[in-house]
C-alpha positions as CSV (number, residue, x, y, z in Angstrom):
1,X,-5.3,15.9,19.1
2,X,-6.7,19.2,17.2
3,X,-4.2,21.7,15.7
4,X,-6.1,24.5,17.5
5,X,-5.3,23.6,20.7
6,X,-1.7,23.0,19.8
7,X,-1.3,26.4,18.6
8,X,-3.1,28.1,22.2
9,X,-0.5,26.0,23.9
10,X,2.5,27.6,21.9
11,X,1.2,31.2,22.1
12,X,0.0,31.2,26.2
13,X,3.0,28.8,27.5
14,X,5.9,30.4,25.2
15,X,8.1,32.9,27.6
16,X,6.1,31.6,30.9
17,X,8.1,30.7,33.4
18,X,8.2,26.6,34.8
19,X,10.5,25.6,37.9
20,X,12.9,28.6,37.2
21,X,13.3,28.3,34.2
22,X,12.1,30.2,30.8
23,X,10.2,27.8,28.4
24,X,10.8,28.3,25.1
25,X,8.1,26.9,22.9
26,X,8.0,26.1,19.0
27,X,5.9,24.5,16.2
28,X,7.5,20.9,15.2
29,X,8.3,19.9,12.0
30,X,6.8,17.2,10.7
31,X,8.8,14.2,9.3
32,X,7.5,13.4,4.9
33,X,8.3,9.9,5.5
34,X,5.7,8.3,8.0
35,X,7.3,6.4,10.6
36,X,4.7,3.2,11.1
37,X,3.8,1.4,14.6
38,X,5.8,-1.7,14.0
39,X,8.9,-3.0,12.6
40,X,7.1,-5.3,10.2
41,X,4.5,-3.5,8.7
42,X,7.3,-0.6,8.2
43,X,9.5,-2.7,6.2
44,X,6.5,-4.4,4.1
45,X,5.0,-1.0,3.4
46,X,8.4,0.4,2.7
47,X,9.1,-2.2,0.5
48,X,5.8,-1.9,-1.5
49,X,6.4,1.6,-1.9
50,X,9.7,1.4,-3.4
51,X,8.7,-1.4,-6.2
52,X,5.6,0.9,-6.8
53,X,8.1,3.9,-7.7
54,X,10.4,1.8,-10.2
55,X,7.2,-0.1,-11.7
56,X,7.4,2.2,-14.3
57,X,10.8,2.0,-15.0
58,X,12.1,0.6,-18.9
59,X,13.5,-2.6,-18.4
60,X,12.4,-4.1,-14.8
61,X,12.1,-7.8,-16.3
62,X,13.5,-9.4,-19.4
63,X,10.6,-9.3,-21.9
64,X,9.8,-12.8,-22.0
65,X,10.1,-13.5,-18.2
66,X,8.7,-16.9,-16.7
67,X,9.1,-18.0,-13.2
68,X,10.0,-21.1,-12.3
69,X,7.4,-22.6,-10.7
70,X,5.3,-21.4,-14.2
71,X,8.1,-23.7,-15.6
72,X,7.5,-26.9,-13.7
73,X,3.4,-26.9,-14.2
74,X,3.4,-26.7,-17.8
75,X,6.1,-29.3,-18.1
76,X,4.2,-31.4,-16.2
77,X,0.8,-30.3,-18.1
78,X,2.4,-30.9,-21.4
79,X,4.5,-34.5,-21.0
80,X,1.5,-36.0,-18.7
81,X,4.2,-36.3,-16.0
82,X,4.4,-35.6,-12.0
83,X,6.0,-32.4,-10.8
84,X,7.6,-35.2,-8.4
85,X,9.1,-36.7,-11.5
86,X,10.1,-33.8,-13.3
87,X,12.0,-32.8,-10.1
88,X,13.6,-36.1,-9.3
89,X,17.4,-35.3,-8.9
90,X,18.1,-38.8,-9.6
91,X,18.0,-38.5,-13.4
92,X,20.5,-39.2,-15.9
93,X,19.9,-35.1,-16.3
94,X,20.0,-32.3,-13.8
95,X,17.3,-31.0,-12.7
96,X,18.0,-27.4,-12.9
97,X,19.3,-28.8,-16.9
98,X,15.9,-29.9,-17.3
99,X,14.2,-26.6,-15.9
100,X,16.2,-24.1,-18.4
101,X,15.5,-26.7,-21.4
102,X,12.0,-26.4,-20.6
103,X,11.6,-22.9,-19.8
104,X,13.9,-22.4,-23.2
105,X,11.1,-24.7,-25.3
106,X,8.0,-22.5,-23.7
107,X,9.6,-19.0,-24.3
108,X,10.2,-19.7,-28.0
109,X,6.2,-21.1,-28.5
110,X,5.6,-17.7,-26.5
111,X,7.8,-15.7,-28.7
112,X,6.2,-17.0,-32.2
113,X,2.7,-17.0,-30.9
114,X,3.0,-13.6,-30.1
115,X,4.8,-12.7,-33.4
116,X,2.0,-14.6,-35.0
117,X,-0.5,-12.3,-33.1
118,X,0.9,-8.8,-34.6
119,X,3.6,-7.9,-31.8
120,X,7.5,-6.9,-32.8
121,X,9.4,-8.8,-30.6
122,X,12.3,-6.6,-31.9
123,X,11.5,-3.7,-30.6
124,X,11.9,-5.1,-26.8
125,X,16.0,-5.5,-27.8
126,X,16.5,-1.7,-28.6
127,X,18.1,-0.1,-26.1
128,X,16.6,3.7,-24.8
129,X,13.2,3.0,-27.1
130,X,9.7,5.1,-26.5
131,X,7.6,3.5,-24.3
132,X,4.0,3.5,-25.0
133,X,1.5,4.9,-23.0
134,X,-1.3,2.5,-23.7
135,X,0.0,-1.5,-24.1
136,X,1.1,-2.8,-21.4
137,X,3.3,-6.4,-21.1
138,X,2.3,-8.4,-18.1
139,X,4.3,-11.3,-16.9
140,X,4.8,-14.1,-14.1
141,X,1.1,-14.8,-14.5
142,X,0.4,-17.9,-12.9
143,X,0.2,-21.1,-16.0
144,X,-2.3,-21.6,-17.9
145,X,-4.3,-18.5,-17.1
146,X,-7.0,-17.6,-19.9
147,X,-7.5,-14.6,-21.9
148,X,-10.9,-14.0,-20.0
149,X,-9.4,-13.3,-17.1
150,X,-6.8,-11.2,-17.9
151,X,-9.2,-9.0,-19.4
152,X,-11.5,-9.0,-16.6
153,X,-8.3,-8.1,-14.3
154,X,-7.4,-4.8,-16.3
155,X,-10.6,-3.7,-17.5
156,X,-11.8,-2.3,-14.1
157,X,-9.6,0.7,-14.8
158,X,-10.8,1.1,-18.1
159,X,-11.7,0.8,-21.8
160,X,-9.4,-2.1,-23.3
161,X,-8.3,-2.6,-26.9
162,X,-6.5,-5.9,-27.5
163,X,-5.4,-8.6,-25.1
164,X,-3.0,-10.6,-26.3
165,X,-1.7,-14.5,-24.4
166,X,-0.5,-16.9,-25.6
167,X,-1.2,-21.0,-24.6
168,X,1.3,-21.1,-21.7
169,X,-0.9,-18.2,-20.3
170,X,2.2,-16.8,-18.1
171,X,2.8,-13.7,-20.4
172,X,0.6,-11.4,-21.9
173,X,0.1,-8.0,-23.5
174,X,-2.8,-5.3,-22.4
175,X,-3.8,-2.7,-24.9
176,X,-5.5,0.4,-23.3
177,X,-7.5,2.9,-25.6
178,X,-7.1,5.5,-23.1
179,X,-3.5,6.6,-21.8
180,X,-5.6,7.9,-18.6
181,X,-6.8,4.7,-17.9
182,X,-3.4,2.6,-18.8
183,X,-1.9,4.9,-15.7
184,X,-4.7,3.8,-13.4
185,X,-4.8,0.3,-14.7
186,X,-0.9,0.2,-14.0
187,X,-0.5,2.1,-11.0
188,X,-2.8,0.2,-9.6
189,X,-2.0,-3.4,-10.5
190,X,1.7,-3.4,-10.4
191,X,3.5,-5.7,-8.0
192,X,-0.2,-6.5,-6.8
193,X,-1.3,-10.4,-6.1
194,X,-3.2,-12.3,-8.8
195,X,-4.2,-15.4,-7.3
196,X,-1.0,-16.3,-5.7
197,X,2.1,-14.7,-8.0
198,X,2.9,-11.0,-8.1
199,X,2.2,-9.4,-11.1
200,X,5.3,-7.9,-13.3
201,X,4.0,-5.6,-15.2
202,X,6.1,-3.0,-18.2
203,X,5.1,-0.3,-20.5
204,X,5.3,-1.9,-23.7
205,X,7.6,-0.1,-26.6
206,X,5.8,2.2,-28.5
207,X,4.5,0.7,-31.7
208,X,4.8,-2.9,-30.3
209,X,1.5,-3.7,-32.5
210,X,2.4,-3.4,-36.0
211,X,-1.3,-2.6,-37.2
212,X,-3.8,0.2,-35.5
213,X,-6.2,-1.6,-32.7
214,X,-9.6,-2.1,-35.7
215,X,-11.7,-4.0,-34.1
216,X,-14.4,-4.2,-30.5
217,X,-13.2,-2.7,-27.6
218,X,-13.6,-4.5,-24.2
219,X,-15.8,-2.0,-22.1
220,X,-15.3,-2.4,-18.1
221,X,-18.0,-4.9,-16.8
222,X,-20.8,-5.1,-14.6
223,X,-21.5,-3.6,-11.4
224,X,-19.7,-6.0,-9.8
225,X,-16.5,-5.2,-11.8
226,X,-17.1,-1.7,-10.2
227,X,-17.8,-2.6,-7.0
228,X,-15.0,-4.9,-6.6
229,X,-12.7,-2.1,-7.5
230,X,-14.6,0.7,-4.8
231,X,-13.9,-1.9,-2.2
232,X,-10.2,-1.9,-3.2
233,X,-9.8,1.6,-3.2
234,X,-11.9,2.0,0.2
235,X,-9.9,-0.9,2.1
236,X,-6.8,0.9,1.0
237,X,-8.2,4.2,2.1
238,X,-7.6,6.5,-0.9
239,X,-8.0,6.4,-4.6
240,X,-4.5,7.1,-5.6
241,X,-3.7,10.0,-7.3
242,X,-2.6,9.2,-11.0
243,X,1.4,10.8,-12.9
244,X,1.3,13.4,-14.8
245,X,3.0,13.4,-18.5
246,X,7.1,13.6,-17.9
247,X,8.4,17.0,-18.2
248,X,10.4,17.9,-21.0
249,X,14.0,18.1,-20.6
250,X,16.1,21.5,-19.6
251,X,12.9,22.9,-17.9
252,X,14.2,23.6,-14.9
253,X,15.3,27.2,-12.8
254,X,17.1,28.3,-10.4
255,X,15.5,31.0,-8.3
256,X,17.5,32.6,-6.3
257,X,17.3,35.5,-2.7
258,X,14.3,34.2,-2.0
259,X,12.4,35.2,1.2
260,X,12.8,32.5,4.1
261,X,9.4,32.4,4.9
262,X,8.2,31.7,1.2
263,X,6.6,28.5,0.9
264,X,6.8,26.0,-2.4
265,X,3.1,26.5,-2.8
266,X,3.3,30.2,-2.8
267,X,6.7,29.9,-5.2
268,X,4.3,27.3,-7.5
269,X,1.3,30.2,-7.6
270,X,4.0,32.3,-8.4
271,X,5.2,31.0,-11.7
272,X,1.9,29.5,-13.0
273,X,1.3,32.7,-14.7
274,X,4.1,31.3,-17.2
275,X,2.9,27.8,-17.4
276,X,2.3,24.7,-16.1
277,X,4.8,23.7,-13.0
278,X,5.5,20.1,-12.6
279,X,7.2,20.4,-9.2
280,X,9.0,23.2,-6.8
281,X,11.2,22.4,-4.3
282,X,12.9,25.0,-1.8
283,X,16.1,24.3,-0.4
284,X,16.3,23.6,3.4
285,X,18.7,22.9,6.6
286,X,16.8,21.3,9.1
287,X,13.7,22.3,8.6
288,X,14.9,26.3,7.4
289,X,14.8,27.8,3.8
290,X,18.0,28.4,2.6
291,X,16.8,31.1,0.4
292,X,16.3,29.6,-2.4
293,X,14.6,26.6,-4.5
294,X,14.2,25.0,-8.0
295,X,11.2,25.3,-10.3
296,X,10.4,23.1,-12.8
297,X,7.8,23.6,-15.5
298,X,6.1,21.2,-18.5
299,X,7.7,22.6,-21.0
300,X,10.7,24.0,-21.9
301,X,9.4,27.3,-23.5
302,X,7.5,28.1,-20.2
303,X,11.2,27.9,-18.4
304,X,12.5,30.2,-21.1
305,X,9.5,32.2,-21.0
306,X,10.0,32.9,-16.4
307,X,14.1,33.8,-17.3
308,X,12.6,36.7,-19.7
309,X,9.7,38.1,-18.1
310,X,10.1,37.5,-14.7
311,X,13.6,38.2,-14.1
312,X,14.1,40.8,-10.9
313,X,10.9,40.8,-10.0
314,X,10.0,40.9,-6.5
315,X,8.6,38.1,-4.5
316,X,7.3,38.7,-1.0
317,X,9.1,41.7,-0.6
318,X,12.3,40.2,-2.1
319,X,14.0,40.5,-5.8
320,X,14.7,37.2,-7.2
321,X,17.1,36.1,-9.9
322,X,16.6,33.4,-12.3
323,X,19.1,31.2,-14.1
324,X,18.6,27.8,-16.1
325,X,19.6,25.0,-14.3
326,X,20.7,21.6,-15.3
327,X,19.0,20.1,-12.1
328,X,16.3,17.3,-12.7
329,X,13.7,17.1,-9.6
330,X,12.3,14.3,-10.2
331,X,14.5,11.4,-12.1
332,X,13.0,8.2,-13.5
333,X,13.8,5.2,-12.0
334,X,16.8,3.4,-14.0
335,X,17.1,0.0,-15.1
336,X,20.5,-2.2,-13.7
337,X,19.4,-4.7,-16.5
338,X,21.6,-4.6,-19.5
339,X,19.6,-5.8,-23.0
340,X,21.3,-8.6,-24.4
341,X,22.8,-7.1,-28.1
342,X,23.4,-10.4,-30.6
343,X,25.6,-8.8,-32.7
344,X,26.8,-10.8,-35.9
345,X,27.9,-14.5,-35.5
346,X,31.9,-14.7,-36.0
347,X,32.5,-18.3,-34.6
348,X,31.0,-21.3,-33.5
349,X,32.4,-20.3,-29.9
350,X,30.1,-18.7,-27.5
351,X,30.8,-16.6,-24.8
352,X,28.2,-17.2,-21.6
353,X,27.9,-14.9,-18.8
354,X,26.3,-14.9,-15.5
355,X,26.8,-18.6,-14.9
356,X,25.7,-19.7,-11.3
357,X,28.5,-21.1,-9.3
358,X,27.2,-24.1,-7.9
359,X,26.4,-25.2,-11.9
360,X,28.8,-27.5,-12.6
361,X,30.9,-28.0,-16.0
362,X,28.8,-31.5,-16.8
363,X,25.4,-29.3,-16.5
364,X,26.4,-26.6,-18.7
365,X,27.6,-29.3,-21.4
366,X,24.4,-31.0,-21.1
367,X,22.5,-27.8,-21.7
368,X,24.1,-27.1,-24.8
369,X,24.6,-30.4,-26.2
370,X,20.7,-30.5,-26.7
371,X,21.5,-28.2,-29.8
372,X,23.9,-30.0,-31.5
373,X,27.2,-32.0,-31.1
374,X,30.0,-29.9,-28.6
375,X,34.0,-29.2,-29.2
376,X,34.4,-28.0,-25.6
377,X,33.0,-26.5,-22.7
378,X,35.8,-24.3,-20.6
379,X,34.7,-23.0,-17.5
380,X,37.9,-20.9,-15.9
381,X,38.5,-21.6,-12.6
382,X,39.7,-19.3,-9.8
383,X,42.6,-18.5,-8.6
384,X,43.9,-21.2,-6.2
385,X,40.7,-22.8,-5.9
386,X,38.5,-25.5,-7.8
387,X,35.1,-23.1,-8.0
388,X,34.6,-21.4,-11.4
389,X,34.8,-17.7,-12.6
390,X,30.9,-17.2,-13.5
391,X,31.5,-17.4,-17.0
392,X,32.4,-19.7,-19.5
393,X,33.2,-20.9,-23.2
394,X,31.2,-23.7,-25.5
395,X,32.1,-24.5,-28.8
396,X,30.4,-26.1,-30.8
397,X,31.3,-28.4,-34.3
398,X,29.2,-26.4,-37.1
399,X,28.3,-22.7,-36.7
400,X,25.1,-24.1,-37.5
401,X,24.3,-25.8,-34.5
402,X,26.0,-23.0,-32.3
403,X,23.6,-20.4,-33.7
404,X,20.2,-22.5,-32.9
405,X,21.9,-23.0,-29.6
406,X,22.6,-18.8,-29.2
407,X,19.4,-18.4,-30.6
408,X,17.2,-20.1,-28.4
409,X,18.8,-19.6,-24.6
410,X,19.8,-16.1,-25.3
411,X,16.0,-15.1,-25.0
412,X,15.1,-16.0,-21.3
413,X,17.0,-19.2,-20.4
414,X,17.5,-19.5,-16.0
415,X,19.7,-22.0,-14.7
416,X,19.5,-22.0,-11.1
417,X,17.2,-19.1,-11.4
418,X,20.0,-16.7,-13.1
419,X,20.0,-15.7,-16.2
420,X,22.4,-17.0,-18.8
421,X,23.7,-13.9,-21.0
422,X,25.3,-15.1,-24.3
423,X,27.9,-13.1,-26.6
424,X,29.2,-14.7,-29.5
425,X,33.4,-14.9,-28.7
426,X,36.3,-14.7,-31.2
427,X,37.9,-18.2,-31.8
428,X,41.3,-17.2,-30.6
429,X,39.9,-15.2,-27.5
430,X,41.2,-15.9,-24.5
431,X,40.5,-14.8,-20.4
432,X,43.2,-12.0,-20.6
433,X,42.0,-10.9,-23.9
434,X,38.2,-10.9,-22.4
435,X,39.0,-9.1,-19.2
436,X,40.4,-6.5,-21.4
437,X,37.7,-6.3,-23.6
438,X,35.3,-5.9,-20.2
439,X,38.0,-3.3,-19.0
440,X,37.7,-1.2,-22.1
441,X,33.8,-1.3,-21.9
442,X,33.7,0.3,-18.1
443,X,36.5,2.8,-18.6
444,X,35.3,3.9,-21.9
445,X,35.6,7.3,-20.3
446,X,39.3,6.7,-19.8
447,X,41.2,6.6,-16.7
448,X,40.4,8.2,-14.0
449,X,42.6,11.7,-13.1
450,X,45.1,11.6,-10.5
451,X,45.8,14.1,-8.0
452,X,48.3,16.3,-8.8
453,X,50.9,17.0,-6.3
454,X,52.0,20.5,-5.8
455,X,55.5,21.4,-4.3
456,X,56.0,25.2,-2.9
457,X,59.3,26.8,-3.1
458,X,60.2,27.5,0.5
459,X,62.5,30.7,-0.3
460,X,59.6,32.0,-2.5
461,X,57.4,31.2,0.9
462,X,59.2,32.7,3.0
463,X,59.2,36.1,1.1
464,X,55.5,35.9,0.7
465,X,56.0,35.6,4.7
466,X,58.1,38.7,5.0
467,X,55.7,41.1,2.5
């Protein structure tokens, strides 16, 4: 129970004898991960930790995300209609045809209501952009949820600037005035329940406003905004502690002959005479320094600065070396989700991607043939089978009407909850000419090397034998 008496044990019972034989007693190590008392609550908590990690990650969620069920209760809001109807398989129409339509319909009011309000769409389509500090996108809100209490959500952390939703109320944009407080306000509320939907939340590009915030700042509210947010923090146990600011890059060492009984805090107290240290880490084999460890500072000059002036010297007794290292110890989270690129429009053929397989040929002609008048629709089938590839072709009669159709489901359009990913395709273009073109993209790097195999000379062996 107390530490104390742990160590008394260890020093009086280490060497004593027991039963004939010689105990040998030593201090434990104790495990970084936690191990919790049941199987469920492991898993949950485990599970909870791992989206809070990649919250902040660039793309978790396609910019103009809506779930679903968001989906079906503003359908039904907006054409005075039952969900029971809207869902009613029994429709000249699929269901899951009439889902993507709608959901394709609110995502473009979204998208010009927020373009309306100031934001650059465009700068959520550029690959390896800044991300702000400050503005924040939220998304799967439940529908129809209002301005007001958005703003009451985020402001317990802070001193908001604009907050931006749009009718449909299932995606918004948070404007912090204080990068501090953004941190708080995100770490806090991402992946955590409002009402009875998740919250998705994303650091915003940086410049997604296209004019400075001007105008009043929403100030955190009463007492009872604060005191909802102490009883949060108090039933979870702990305020959590906020990120620092990313490190640069290359500001990492190598320190090397290190002592084994040096600790990482004593190696951090060490080289904060240079500058600030974002993390150490010491290398170990079950549970035993290896002798040495990586440093990494703030800034790049600082890790410059500990190769110069502290090269040689002596660390508990022990001369360390110093090298640059290309080692990064703590990597952000990265993104599986590929941004959609639109390219330029060379046909009136369209390539889509990502196609669910129980859709079937009939429901992806009637999704498209909303936007205009079809040549075809070519789903290629499998080998030796009747079930499709995934992916398909849809032509269309004017390259008019197939660039309204690219245009509006290449934003956020689900059918059977995947994502349809649209490329524009060649007109002559066929499978083999499309598995090469996918072939060239993954082994841009070029082939992989091949193992060379080396033959030995046996007479030259054997007289390296005889010598």
């Amino acid at each position: 129970m107390f530490p104390e008496h742990a160590v008394k044990a260890m020093t009086e019972l280490d060497g004593t004898t027991f039963k004939g034989r010689i105990l040998h007693v030593l201090p434990a190590i104790v495990k970084e991960e936690e191990e919790a008392t049941t199987e469920g609550s492991s898993f949950k908590e485990k599970q909870q930790k791992e989206k809070k990690a990649t919250a902040g990650a660039g793309h978790n969620w396609n910019t103009l995300f809506i779930g679903s069920g968001a989906v079906v209760d503003l359908m039904s809001e907006k054409y005075n209609r039952s969900k029971q109807e809207i869902l009613n398989s029994e429709g000249k129409q699929s269901v899951a045809v009439n889902l993507a339509l709608g959901e394709t319909q609110i995502v473009d009011e979204t998208k010009r209501f927020l373009e309306d309000s100031g934001i650059s769409l465009d700068a959520f389509t550029t690959s390896n952009i800044k991300r702000s500090n400050t503005v924040i996108l939220v998304k799967n809100l439940p529908a129809k949820t209002t301005a007001q209490e958005l703003s009451q959500l985020f402001c317990r952390y802070g001193e908001l600037g604009r907050v931006v939703l749009p009718p449909a109320g299932v995606t918004g944009v948070v404007e912090y005035l204080d990068p501090s407080e953004a941190r708080k306000g995100f770490k806090n509320l991402a992946y955590s329940k409002f009402k009875y939907l998740p919250l998705y939340l994303e650091w915003a590009p940086l410049n997604v406003f296209r004019s400075e915030f001007s105008g009043t700042s929403i100030k955190p509210g009463s007492e009872d905004t604060t005191s909802t947010e102490r009883e949060s923090e108090d039933a979870e146990g702990r305020n959590p502690v906020q990120p620092d600011a990313q490190p640069e890059p290359d500001t990492t060492i190598f320190v090397k002959n290190l002592d084994f009984g040096t600790t990482e805090d004593v190696l951090k107290q060490y080289f904060e005479k240079i500058g600030q240290v974002h993390s150490v880490v010491i290398a170990k084999r079950n549970g035993l320094s290896q002798g040495y460890g990586f440093v990494q500072f703030m800034k790049r000059s600082d890790a410059h600065k500990s190769i110069r002036n502290m090269q040689n010297s002596v660390l508990e007794g022990h001369t360390i070396e110093i090298k640059l290292s290309e080692k990064t110890l703590v990597a952000m989270p990265k993104s599986s989700r590929m941004i959609q690129k639109a390219g330029e429009q060379t046909s009136s053929k369209i390539l889509v991607k990502n196609i669910p397989f129980q859709a079937t040929q009939k429901e992806v002609r009637q999704l498209f043939a909303t936007f205009g008048e079809l040549k075809f629709v070519r789903l290629p089938s499998k080998m030796n089978s009747q079930e499709h590839r995934g992916f398909g072709f849809v032509e269309f009669v004017t390259r008019e009407d197939a660039k309204k159709a690219f245009e509006a489901l290449r934003l956020s359009t689900h059918l059977y909850d995947r994502r349809l990913v649209l490329e524009w395709a060649k007109d002559d273009e066929s499978v083999e000419e499309l598995r090469k073109r996918t072939a060239e993209k993954f082994l841009a790097s070029g082939p992989a090397r091949k193992r060379t195999k080396v033959v030995m000379d046996p007479v030259a062996h054997e007289n390296s034998d005889e010598d």
